[in-house]
C-alpha positions as CSV (number, residue, x, y, z in Angstrom):
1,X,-0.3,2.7,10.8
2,X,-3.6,0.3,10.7
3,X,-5.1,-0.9,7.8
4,X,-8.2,1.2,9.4
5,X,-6.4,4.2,8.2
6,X,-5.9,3.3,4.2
7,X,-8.8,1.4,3.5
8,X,-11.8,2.0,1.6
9,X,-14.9,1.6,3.6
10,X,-17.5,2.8,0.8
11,X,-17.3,-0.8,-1.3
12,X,-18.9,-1.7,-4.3
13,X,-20.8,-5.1,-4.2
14,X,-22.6,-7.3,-6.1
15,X,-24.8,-10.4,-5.8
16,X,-23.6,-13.6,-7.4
17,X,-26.5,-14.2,-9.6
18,X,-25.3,-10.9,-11.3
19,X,-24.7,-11.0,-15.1
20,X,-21.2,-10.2,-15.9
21,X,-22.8,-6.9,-17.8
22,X,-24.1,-5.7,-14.4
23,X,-20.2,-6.5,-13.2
24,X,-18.9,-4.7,-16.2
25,X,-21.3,-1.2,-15.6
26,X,-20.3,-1.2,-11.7
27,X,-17.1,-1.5,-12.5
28,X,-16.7,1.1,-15.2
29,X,-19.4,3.9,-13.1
30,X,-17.1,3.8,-10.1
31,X,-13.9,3.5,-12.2
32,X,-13.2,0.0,-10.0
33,X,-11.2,-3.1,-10.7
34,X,-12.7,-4.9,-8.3
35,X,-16.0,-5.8,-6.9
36,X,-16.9,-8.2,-3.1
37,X,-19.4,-10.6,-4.2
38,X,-22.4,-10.7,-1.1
39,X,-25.5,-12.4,-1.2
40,X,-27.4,-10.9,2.0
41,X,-24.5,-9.8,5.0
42,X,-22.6,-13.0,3.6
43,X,-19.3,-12.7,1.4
44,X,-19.4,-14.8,-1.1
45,X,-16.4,-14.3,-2.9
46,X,-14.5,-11.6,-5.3
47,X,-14.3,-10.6,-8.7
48,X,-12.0,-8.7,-10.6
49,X,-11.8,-7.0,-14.5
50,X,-9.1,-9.4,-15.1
51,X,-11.8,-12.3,-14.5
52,X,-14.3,-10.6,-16.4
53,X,-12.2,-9.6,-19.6
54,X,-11.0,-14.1,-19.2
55,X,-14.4,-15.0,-19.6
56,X,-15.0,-13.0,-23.0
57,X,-13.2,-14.2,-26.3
58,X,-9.7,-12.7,-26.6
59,X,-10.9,-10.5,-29.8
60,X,-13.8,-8.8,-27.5
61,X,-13.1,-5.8,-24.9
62,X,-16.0,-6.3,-22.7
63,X,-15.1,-2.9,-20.9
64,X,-15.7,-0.8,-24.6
65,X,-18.9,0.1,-25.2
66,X,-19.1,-1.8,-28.4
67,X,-17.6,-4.6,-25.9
68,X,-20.9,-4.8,-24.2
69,X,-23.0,-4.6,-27.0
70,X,-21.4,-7.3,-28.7
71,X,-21.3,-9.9,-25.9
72,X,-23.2,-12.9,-25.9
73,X,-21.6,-14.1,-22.7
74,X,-24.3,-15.5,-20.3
75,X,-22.2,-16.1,-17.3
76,X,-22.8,-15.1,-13.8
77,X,-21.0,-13.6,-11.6
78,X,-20.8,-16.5,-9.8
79,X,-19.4,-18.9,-12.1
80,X,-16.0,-16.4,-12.8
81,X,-15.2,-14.9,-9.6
82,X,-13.1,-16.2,-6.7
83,X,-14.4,-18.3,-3.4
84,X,-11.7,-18.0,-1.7
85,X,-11.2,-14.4,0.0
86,X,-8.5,-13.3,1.9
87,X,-9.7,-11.1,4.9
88,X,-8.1,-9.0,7.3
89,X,-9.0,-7.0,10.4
90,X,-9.0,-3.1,10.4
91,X,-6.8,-3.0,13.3
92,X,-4.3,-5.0,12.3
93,X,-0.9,-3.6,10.8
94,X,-0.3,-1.8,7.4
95,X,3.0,-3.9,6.9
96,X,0.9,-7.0,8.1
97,X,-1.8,-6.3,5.1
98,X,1.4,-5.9,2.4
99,X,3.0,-9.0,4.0
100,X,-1.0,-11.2,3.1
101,X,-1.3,-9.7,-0.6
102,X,2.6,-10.8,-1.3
103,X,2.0,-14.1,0.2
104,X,-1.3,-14.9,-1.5
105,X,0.0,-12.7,-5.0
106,X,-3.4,-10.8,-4.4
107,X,-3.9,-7.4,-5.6
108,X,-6.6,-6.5,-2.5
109,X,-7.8,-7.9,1.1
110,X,-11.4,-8.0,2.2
111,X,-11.5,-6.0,5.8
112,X,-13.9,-7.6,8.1
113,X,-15.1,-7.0,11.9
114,X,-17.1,-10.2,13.5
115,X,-17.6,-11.7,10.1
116,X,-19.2,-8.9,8.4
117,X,-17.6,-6.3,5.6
118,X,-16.4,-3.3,6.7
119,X,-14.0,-2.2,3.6
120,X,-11.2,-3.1,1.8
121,X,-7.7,-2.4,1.1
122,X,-5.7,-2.8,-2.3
123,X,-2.0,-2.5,-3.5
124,X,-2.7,1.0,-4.4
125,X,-3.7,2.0,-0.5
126,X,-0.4,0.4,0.6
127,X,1.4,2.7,-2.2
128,X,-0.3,5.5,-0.4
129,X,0.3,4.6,3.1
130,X,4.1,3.8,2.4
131,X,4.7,7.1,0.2
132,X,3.5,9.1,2.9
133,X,5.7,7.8,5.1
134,X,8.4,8.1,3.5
135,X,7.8,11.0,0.9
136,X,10.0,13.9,1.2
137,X,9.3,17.7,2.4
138,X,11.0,20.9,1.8
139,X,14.2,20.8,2.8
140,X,13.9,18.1,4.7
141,X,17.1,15.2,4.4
142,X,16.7,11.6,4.1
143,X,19.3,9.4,5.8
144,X,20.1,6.0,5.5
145,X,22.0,4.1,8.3
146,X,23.2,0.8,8.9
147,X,21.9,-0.7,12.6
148,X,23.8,-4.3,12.2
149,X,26.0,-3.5,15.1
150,X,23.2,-2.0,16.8
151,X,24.3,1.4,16.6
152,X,22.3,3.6,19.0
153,X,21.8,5.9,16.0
154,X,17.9,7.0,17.4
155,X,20.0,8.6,20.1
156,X,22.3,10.5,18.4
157,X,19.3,12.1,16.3
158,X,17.2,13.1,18.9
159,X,20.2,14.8,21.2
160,X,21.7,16.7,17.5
161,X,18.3,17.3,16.8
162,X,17.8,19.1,20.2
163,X,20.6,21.2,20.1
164,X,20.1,22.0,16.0
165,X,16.8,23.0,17.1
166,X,16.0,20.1,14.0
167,X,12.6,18.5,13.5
168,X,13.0,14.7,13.7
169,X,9.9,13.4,11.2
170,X,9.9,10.0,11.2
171,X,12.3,7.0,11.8
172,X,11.7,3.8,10.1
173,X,13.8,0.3,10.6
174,X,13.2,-2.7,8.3
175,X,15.5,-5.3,7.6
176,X,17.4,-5.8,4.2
177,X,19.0,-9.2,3.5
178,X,21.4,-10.1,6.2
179,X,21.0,-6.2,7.6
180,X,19.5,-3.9,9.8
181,X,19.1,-0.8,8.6
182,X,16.6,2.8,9.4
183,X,15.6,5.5,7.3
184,X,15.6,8.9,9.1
185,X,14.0,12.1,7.4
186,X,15.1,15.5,9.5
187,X,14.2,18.9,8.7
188,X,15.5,22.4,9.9
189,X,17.6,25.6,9.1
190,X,20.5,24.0,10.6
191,X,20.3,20.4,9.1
192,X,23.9,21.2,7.2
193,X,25.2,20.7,10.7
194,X,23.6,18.0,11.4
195,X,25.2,16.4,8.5
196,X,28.6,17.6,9.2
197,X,28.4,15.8,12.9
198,X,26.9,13.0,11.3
199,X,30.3,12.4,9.5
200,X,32.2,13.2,12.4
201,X,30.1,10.8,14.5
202,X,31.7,7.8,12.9
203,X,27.8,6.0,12.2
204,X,27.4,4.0,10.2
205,X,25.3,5.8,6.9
206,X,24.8,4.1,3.8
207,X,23.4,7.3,2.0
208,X,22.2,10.6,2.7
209,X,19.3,12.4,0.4
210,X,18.9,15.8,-0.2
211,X,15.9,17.5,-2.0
212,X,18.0,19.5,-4.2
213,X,21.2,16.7,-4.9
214,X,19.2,13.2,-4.4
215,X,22.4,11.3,-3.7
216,X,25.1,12.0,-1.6
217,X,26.8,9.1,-0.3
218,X,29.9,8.6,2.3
């Protein structure tokens, strides 16, 4: 998974010598909380609701419509949002662009190609792209194993599979702490079975999920 495949390549912009009432209708016509500050193919920065609704006094919503009429606020765009933008390429890694916005404690990445906007990608794409990876189907089983020994447990799953004439969907390792461990999701008529030689296998499984129970642990 690339961060080509999650991210948002129609992007709202705006020019720096915006007001912040031009900020405040883009954002709330597109339903947006944030908005890449260009002048010409240049980015200039970024800008966010939370900046706008800090540069209003506390007792004014700048995002109600009374908000806006209200607002004497002569601020540009320019003078609230942030310089410094933290980019990323659209080939690189979905993990890679989670592992940036936790690092920085950003909420969104600017995607570039030679210098120039292409998209971007925010918390909420990384949601998606995670979910779908691991979100469950119908009757499929969601198992848990513990690689620290380096178990050849990918083995085991494709041979059980084979014989159980068992779909394999995905198998994910990530590290936890001081372990190893991979998330496998099977699905099949005969993935009972599978369980049962699971047990008798003598792996290593930290927890196995079914649609109907949601926990079942060894």
């Amino acid at each position: 998974m690339i961060v080509g495949m999650y991210m948002k390549r129609d992007v709202e912009v705006i020019s720096p010598t915006a007001s912040l009432v031009e900020g405040i209708k883009k954002m709330s016509t597109r339903r947006i909380r944030r908005l890449v500050v260009m002048q010409g193919s240049s980015i200039r920065g970024i800008v966010t609701q939370r900046d706008i609704v800090e540069a209003f006094p506390p007792h004014i919503n700048p995002f109600s419509v009374l908000g806006v009429e209200q607002t004497t606020v002569s601020a540009s765009i320019e003078s609230i949002m942030k310089h410094a933008v933290v980019t990323i390429k659209e080939h690189e890694p979905i993990e890679y662009a989670a592992e940036l916005m936790t690092r920085h404690r950003i909420g969104c990445l600017v995607v570039t190609q030679d210098g120039l906007l292409v998209g971007i990608i925010t918390e909420s794409d990384i949601f998606r792209a995670f979910t779908g990876l691991l979100a469950e189907r119908d009757g499929a089983v969601r198992i848990t194993f513990d690689l620290t020994e380096r178990e050849k447990v990918l083995t085991f799953l494709e041979e059980a599979a084979q014989a159980l004439d068992l779909e394999l969907l995905s198998f994910l390792t990530f590290h936890e702490s001081n372990r190893r461990l991979a998330v496998a999701r099977v699905q099949g008529a005969q993935v009972d079975k599978l369980i049962d030689k699971l047990w008798e296998s003598g792996h290593s499984v930290v927890n196995v999920l079914r649609p109907e129970a949601r926990t079942e642990s060894k």
